[in-house]
N, C-alpha and C positions, 0 to 999 in steps of 0.2 A: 182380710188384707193379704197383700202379695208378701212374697218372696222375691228379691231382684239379687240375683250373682252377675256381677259385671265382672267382664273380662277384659283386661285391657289389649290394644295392637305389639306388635313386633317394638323390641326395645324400653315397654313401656313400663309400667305398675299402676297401683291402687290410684296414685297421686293423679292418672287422668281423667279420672271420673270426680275430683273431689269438688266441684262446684255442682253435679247433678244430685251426688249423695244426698245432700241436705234437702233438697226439693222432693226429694222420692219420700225421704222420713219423716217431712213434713208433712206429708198426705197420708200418712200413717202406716208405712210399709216398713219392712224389714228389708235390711241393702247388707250383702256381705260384697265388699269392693277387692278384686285379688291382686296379689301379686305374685306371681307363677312364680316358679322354682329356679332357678339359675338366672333372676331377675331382681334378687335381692338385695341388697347393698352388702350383709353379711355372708353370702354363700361364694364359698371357695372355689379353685380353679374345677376338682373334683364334680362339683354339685352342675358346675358352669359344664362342663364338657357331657357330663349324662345325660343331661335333663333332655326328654323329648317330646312328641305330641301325646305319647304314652302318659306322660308325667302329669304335662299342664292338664289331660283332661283326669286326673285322678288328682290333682286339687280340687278340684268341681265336685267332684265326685265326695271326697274327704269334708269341702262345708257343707254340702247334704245331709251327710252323716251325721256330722257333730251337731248340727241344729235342727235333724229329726225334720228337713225339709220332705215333703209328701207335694209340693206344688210350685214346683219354682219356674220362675221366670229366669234365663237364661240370655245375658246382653255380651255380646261379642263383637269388638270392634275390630277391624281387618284383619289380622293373622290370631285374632281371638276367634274369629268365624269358623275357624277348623278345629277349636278347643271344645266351644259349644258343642257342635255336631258329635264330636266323638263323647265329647263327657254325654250326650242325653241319648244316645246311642246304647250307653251305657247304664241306665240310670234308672233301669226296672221300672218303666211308667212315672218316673217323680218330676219329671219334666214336663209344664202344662204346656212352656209358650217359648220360642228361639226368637229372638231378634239380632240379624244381624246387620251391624250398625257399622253403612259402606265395609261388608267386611267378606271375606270367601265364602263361599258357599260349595265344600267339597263334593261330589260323586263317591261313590266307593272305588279305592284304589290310588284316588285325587293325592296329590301333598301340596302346601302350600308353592315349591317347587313349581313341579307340574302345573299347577293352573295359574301361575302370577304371567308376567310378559317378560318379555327376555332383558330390556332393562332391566327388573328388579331381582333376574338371575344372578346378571353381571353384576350387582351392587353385593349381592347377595356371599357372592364369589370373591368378589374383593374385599370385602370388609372383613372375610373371616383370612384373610392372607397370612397377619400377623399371628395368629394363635393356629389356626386349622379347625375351631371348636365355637367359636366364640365373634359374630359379627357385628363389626362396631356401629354404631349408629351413622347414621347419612348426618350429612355436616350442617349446624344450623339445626334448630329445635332446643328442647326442655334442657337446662343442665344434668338433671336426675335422669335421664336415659341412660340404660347400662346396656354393654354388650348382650346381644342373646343370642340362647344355645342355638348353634348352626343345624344339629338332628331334629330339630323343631321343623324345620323347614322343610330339612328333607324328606322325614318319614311320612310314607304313605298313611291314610288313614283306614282302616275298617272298618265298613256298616254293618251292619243286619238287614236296616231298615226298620228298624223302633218307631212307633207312631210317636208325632207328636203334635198335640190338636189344634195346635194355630203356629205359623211361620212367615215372618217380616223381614222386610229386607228392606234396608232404608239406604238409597243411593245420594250422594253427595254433587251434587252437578257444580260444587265450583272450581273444582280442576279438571273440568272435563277435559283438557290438553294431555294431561299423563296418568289419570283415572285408569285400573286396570278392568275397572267393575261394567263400562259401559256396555257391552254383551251380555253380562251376566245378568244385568236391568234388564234388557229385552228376553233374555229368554224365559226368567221369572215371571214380566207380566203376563204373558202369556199362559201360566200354569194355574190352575184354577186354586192348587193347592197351596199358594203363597198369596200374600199381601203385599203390595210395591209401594211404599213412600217415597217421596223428593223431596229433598232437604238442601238450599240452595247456598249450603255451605261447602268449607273448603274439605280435605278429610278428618280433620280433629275437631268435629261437630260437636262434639260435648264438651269442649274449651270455647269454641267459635260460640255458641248457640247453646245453651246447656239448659236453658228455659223451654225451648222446643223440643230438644232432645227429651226432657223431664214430659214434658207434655205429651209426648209420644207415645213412652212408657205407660205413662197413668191412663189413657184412652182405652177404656176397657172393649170398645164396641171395634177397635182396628178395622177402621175403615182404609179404603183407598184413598191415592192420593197424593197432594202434596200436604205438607205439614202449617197448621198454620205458626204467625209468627211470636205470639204470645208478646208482645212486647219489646223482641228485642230484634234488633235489626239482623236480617241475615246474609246482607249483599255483599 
């Protein structure tokens, strides 16, 4: 059976994945769901202003550890996409499989920064106006969204280039209007070394669709493609 670490997006925690959890462990897998560091409801202004990409990917790294994972699967949803890559980067071969779920896809040198769209600089910019450290969430979404660390965004990330022997990248086509990822689709199908999904939801796929999402995960043979709907509507 798998290993699944899910990483949630920019603002988020565990609580986004908590409709897919169940479907993963009912199929008999093991799911450690995170919630990064300076994303916590109890972490101080302290923990809030340090916390970087450094950080988030040595959480990852720290449930490895402690659950003596040797094969995990690896789920990053939008500004978890830059968490992944650096925690399996990092990760001495324990990483079997990246999925990232509409989420970055960094190059070496990349920050979330750097490769978002200038829109979500200036949101990026503004939100942390109040503190200097800490960007508030965009207006509208989850009550449980907490500011996140602003060096998350900024710092660059470093590769090696660590294999890792399957890589997914699942695009969300229902906001293609302000989608940052729509290039980053095309240049992935293109790469022999990725698998491309379309998921005909909005970005919070595993809220919107969390039966598809589940179904995606469990698909051991990761084909291409679009996803099917399992049941639940995804328009």
């Amino acid at each position: 059976m798998a290993t699944f670490v899910l990483v949630p997006g920019g603002w988020h925690g565990a609580w986004s994945y908590e409709t897919v959890v169940p479907l993963l462990e009912q199929a008999g897998h093991t799911v450690h769901a995170l919630t990064l560091t300076g994303l916590r409801p109890d972490d101080d202004r302290a923990t809030v202003a340090g916390a970087n990409l450094d950080t988030h990917a040595e959480d990852v790294l720290r449930v490895l550890d402690r659950a003596h994972v040797t094969n995990a699967t690896l789920v990053g949803h939008s500004y978890g996409g830059m968490v992944i890559a650096a925690a399996a980067d990092r990760a001495d071969g324990r990483v079997a499989r990246l999925v990232h779920l509409d989420a970055y896809v960094p190059q070496d040198g990349d920050s979330c920064w750097s490769v978002t769209t200038e829109g979500y600089r200036q949101a990026f910019a503004a939100g942390a106006a109040c503190t200097g450290y800490a960007v508030e969430p965009p207006p509208g979404g989850d009550s449980r969204r907490r500011p996140h660390p602003l060096a998350s965004f900024l710092q660059t990330i470093r590769l090696t280039g660590e294999r890792v022997s399957r890589r997914e990248f699942v695009y969300c086509s229902g906001w293609e209007d302000r989608t940052p990822f729509a290039d980053l689709r095309t240049r992935l199908a293109a790469d022999p070394d990725w698998r491309v999904h379309d998921l005909p939801t909005g970005h919070n796929a595993m809220r919107e669709a969390p039966e598809a999402v589940a179904a995606l995960l469990l698909d051991a043979r990761g084909g291409d493609g679009e996803m099917p709907t399992t049941g639940v509507p995804l328009g």
